[in-house]
C-alpha positions as a Python dict, from the first residue, in 0.01 Angstrom:
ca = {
    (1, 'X'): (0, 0, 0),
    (2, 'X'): (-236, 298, 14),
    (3, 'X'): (-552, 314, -148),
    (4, 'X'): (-451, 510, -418),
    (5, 'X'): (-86, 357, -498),
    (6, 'X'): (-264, 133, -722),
    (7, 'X'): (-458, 405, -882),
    (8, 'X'): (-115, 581, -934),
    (9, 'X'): (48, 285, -1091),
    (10, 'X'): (-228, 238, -1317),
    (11, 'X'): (-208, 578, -1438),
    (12, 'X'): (152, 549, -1443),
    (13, 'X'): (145, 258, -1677),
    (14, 'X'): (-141, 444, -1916),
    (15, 'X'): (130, 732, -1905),
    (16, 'X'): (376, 536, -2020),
    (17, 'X'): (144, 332, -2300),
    (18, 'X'): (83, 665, -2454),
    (19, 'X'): (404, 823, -2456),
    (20, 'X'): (474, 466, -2637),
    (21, 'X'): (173, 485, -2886),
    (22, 'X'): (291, 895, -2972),
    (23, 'X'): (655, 721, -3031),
    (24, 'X'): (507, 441, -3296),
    (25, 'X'): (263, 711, -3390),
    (26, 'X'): (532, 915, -3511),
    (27, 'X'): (779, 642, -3643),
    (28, 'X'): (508, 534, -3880),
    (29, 'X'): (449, 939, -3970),
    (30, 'X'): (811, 922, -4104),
    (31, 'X'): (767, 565, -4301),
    (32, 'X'): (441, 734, -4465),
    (33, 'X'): (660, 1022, -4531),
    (34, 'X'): (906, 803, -4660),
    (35, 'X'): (684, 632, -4881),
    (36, 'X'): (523, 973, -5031),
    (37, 'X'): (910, 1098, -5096),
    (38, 'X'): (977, 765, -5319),
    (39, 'X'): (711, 824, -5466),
    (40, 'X'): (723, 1113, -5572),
    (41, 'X'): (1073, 1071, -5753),
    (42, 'X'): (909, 763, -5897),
    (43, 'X'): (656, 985, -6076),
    (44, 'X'): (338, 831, -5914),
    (45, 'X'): (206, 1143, -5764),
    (46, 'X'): (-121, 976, -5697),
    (47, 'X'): (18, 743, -5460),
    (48, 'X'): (156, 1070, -5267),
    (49, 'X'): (-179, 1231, -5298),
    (50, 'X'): (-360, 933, -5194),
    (51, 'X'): (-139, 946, -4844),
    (52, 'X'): (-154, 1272, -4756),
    (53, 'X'): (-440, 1241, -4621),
    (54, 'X'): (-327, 942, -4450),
    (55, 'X'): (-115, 1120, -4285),
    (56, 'X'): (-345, 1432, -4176),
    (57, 'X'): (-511, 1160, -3970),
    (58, 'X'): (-274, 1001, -3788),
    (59, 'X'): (-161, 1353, -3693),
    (60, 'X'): (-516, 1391, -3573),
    (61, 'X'): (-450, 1052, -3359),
    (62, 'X'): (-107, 1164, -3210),
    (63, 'X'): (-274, 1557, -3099),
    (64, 'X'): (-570, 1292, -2953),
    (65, 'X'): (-274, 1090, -2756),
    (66, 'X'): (-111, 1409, -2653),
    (67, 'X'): (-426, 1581, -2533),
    (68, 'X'): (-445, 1219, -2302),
    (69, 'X'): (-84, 1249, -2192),
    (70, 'X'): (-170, 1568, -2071),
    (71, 'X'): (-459, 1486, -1874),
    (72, 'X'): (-302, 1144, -1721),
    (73, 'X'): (-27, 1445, -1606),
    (74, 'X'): (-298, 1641, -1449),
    (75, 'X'): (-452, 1315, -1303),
    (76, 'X'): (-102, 1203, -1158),
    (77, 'X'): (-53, 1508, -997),
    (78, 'X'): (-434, 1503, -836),
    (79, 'X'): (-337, 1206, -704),
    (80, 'X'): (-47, 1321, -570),
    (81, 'X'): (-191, 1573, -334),
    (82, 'X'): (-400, 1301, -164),
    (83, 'X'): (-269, 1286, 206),
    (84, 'X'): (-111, 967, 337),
    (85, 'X'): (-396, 920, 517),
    (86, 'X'): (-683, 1077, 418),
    (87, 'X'): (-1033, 1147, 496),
    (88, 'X'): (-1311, 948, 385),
    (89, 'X'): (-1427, 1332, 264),
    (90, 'X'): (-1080, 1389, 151),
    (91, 'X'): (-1056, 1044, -85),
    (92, 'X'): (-1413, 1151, -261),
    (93, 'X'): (-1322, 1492, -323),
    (94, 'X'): (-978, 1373, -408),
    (95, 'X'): (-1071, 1124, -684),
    (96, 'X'): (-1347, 1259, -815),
    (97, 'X'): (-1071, 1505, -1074),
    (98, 'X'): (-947, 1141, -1131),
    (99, 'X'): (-1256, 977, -1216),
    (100, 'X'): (-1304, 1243, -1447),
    (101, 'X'): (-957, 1287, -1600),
    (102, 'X'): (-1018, 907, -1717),
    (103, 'X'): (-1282, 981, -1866),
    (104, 'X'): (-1166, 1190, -2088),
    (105, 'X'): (-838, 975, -2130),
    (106, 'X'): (-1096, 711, -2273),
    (107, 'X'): (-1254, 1008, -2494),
    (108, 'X'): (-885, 1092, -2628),
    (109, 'X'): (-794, 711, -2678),
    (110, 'X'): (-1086, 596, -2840),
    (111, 'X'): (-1077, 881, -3138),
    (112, 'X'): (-694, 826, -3149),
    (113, 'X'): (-787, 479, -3204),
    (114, 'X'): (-1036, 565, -3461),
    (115, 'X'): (-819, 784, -3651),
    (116, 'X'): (-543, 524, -3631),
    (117, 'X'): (-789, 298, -3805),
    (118, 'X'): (-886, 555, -4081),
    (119, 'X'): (-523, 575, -4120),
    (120, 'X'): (-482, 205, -4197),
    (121, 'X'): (-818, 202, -4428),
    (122, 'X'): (-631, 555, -4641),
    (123, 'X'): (-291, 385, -4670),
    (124, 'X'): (-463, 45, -4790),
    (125, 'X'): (-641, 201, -5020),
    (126, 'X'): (-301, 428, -5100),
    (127, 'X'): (-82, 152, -5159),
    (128, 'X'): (-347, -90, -5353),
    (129, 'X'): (-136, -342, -5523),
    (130, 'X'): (213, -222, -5348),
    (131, 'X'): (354, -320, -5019),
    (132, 'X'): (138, -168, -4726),
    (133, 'X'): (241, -467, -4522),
    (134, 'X'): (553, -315, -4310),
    (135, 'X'): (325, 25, -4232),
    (136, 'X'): (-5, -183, -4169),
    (137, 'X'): (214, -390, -3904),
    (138, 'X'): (325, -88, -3704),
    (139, 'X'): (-6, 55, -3744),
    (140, 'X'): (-122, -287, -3613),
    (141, 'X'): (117, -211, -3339),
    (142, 'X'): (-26, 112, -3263),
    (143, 'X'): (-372, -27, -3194),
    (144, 'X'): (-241, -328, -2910),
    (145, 'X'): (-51, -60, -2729),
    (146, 'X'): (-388, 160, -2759),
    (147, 'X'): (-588, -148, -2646),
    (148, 'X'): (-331, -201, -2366),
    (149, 'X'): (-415, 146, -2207),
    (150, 'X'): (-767, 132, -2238),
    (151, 'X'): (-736, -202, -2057),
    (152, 'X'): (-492, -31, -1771),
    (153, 'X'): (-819, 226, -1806),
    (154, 'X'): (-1106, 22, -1691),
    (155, 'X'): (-831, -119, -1395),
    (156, 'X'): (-768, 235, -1321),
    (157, 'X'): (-1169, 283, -1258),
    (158, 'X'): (-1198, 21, -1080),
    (159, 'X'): (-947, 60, -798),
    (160, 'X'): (-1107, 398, -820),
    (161, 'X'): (-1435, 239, -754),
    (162, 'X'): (-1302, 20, -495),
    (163, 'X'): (-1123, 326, -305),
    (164, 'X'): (-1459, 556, -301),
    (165, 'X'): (-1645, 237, -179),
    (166, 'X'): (-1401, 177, 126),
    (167, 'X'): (-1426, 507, 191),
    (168, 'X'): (-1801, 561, 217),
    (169, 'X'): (-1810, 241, 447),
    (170, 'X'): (-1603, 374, 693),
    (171, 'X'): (-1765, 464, 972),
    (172, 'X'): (-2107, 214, 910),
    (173, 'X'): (-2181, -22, 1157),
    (174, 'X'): (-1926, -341, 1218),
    (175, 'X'): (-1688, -186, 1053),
}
């Protein structure tokens, strides 16, 4: 195993976590959608108004987790390009787009996060005395698969950290 197939898998496995989160994202979109529809042709129009908003946020979550899907693809593909077996000058200048592409994966993650959170507080405060339960869950949902990639994150840095290390040791004495 090269020094950067575990970097790869990592970002692999944040790739997948928020093409994941953007599919719960969007299924609990539709349920809010859902929700404002009913009510509507119930005749409490509040309840719609008080989700709209709701639902501006989340939207503001998913562009968040789309912007980091996009970055983890640029990452993937810098990682991609690193020779078989590279340079010690080669792996720096390789990872260093890396190093930075997770840091803004983090940026994107932890404001999707936040916004996912707003979303719960608007739709609590929507559905006051109703049933928020069902769309709180797969909000709930949302979060641990959020929580899982930022986890998969900090492992991503650190095989990072542990590939630039080996690769300013090489060439010191006794090794």
């Amino acid at each position: 195993m090269s020094l950067t197939d575990g970097i790869g898998a990592d970002i692999q496995a944040m790739t997948a976590g928020v093409d994941r989160t953007q599919q719960e994202a969007g299924a609990v979109d539709h349920a809010v959608e859902q929700i404002i529809a009913r009510a509507v042709a119930s005749g409490f129009a509040g309840i719609a108004a008080g989700l709209a908003p709701a639902r501006q946020v989340l939207q503001q979550a998913r562009s968040r987790l789309a912007q980091a899907g996009g970055v983890l693809g640029e990452a993937s593909r810098s990682l991609s390009a690193v020779p078989q077996q590279p340079s010690p000058q080669a792996t720096i200048a390789a990872l260093a787009p890396v190093v930075a592409a997770l840091t803004a994966v983090e940026s994107h993650v932890a404001a999707a996060g936040s916004a996912v959170d707003d979303t719960r507080r608007l739709i609590t405060a929507a559905l006051q005395g109703g049933q928020p339960g069902p769309t709180l869950s797969r909000l709930h949902q949302v979060l641990q698969v959020l929580a899982t990639v930022r986890t998969r994150g900090i492992e991503a840095r650190q095989h990072i950290d542990t590939a630039l290390a080996q690769a300013r040791q090489v060439g010191e004495l006794g090794n």
